[in-house]
N, C-alpha and C positions, 0 to 999 in steps of 0.2 A: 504493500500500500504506500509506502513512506517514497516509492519509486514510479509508482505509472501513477500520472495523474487523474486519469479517466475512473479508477477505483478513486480517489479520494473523493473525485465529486459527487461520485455515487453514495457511498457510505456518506458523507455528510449532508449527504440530501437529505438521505433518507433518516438520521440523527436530528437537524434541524440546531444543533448546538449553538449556543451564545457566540463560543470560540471554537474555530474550526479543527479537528485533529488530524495531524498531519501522519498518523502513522508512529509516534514516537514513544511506544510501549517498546520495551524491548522480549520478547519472546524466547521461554525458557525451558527448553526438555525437560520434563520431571525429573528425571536424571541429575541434571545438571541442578536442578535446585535441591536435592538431596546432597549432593555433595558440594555444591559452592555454595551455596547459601544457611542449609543447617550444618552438613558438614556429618562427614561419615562418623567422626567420635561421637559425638550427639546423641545420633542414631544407636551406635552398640552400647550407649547407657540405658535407654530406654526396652532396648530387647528383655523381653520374657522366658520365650521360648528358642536358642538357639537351633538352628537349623546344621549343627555340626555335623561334615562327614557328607555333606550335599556342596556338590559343584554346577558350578552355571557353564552348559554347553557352552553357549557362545551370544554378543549383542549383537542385534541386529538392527543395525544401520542403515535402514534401507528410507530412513528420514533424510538422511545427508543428500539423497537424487529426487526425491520427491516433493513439487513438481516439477517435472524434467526441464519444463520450457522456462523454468523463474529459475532453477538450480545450474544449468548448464554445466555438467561435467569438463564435457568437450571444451570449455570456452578459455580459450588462455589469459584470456585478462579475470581471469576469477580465481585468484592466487587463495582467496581467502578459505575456500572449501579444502585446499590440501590443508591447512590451519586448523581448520575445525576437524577433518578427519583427525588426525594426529590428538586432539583434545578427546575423541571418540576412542582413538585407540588406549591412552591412558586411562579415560574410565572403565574401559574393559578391563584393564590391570588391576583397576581398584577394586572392580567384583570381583578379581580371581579367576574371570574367565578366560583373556587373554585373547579371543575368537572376536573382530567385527566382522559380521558377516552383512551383503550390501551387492546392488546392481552398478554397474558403473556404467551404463550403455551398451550401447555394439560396436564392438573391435572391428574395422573393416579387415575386408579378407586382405584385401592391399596394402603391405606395410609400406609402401608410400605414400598411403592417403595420408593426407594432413591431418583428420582427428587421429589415425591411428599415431601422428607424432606426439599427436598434445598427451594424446590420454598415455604416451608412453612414459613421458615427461613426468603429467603427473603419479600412477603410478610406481614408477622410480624412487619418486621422493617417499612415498608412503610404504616404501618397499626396506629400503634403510632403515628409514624411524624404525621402522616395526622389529627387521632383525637386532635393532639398538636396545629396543627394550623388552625383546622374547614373545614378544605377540606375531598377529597373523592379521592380513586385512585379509579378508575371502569374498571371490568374486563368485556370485552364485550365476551356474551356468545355465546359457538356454538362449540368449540374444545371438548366440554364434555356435557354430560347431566347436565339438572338442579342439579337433585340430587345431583351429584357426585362435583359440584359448590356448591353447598349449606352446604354440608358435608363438605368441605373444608374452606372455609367462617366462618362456626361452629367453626369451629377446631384454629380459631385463637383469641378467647378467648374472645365473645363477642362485639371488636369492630365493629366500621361504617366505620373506615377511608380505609378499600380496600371495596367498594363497588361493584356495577352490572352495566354494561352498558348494559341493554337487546334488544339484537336484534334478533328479531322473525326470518330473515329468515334465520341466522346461523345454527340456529339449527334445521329447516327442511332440511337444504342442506347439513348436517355435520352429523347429529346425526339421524335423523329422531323422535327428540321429539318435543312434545306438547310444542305450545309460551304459551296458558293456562295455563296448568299445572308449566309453566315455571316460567310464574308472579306471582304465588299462592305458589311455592314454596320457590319462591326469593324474596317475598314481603319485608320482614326485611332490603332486603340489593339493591332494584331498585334507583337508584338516577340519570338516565340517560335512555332514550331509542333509538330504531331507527325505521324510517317507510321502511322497507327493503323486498324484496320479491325476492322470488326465489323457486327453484325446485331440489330434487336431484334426481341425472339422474343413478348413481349406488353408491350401497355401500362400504365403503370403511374405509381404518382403520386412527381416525384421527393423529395420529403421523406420518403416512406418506403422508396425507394430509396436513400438516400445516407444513412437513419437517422438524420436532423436533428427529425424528432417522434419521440418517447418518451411510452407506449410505441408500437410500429407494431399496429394491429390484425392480429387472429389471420388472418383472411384474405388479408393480404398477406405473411407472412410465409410464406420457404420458398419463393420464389414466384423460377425466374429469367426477369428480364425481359430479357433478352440475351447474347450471345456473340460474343468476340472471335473475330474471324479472321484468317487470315495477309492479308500487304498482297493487297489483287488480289482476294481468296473474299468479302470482306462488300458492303456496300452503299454504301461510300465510292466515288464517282466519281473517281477520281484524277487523269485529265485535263482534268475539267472544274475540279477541284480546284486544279489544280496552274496550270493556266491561268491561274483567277483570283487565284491570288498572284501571277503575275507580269504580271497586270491593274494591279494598286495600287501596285504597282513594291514587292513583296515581298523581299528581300535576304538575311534572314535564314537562322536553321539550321531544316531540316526533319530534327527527330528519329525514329529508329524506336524504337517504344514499345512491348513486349508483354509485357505482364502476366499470359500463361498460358501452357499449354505444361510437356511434363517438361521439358525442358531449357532 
C-alpha cells in the first residue's frame, strides 16, 4: 500500500479518515514478534508444559515469495529479500529446526537467461549464509524438472546450504516428471520432503502457472492445470516413492501437505 498509489486511494476512500494513511504500519510475522518483540527468554518463563524431545521439521517460508508480483524474486534491484531470507534462516536456528523451506520461482531451462542469472546470484548468497550457520534454505520442487533443479543446485558451487524441499506431487501436477527419478536425481541436495498428491489435469507452461511472466496471456488465464488429491487418489506412486528415499538413505521428515479441502 505504502507503494502503489491506486491502493491508497482506495482504502482511504473507503476509511473516509480525518488524516489520510499512507500505509505506515509496519507488518510483523508472528514469528518475528515472538522473538523480537517478546523475545524467546520471555516465552521459556512462561512455559508449562515443555515439549522436550520434539523437533520442528522445518519453516516454511513460502511468505518471503508471496505475492509473487509485489515480492519479485527474480528482481535485482530487490536486495532486500536476500536480507530478510537470511533473518528467516536465523529464526529457523532459533526453533532448532535449521530447515527454510520456500518457492523461489522457475529456474529457466537456459542458464543464460537473465532471471536464471539473478536468481543465481541470489541464491549464492543464501547459499553461504546458510552453510555459515548449519542451516539449509530448501527449494520445494515442481516449477521445473528435477534436472533443470539439479543443474542449477550444481551451478552454485558445490554447497548444501540452498537445499531441496521434494515434493512429489509438484511435479506431477506442474511438470509431469518422475518423484523417482526426482529423489535419484536430487539425492545430494533432499533435506526436507512432502506427503503430497495430486493430478495434472492439462498442460501448461510453468511461468505462467506460478505467475513469474506479467502479464500471462488471455489464453492461459483461468485455465486449471491441476488438482490436489488426498494421499493415495492422485498420480504420486508412493511406494515407489517412498522406496526411493530410502534408496539414498533418506532420514528425514516426510511432511503431509494439503492445501485444499473445507476443512
Amino acid at each position: 500500500m505504502a507503494n502503489v498509489e491506486d491502493i491508497q486511494t482506495k482504502v482511504n476512500n473507503y476509511m473516509a479518515l480525518s488524516e489520510p494513511y499512507l500505509g505506515e504500519t509496519k507488518v510483523l510475522h508472528y514469528l518475528e514478534v515472538l522473538r523480537d518483540v517478546v523475545g524467546f527468554d520471555k516465552i521459556k518463563e512462561k512455559v508449562v508444559n515443555p515439549l522436550k524431545g520434539r523437533k520442528i521439521g522445518a519453516y516454511y517460508g513460502c511468505m518471503l515469495l508471496r505475492p509473487a508480483k509485489v515480492i519479485e524474486f527474480d528482481d535485482p534491484e530487490n536486495p532486500q529479500l536476500i536480507e530478510k531470507s537470511k533473518r528467516i534462516l536465523d529464526l529457523s536456528q532459533d526453533m532448532e529446526a535449521g530447515i527454510v523451506t520456500t518457492h523461489i520461482g522457475v529456474i529457466p531451462t537456459d542458464p543464460t537467461h537473465e532471471r536464471y542469472r539473478i536468481m543465481q546470484e541470489a541464491c549464492g548468497q543464501l547459499a553461504a549464509y546458510a552453510d555459515s550457520i548449519s542451516a539449509h534454505f530448501a527449494v520445494e520442487t515442481g516449477p521445473e524438472t528435477s534436472e533443470t533443479l539439479k543443474n542449477f543446485l550444481d551451478s552454485l558451487g558445490g554447497s548444501r546450504g540452498v537445499g531441496v524441499n521434494l515434493d512429489p506431487a509438484n511435479l506431477v501436477m506442474v511438470t509431469g516428471d518422475d518423484p523417482v527419478v526426482a529423489v535419484h536425481n536430487l539425492k545430494d541436495y533432499i533435506v526436507h520432503t512432502h506427503a503430497k498428491d495430486g493430478v495434472m489435469l492439462h498442460r501448461g507452461v510453468p511461468e505462467y502457472i506460478y505467475g513469474v511472466v506479467h502479464p500471462v496471456p488471455q489464453e492461459f488465464q483461468g485455465v486449471q492445470y491441476f488438482a490436489e488429491m488426498p494421499l493415495g487418489q492422485g498420480a504420486v506412486h508412493f511406494d515407489t516413492y517412498l522406496r526411493a528415499l530410502d534408496e539414498i538413505g533418506y532420514r528425514g521428515f516426510l511432511t503431509i501437505e494439503r492445501e485444499v479441502g473445507e476443512d
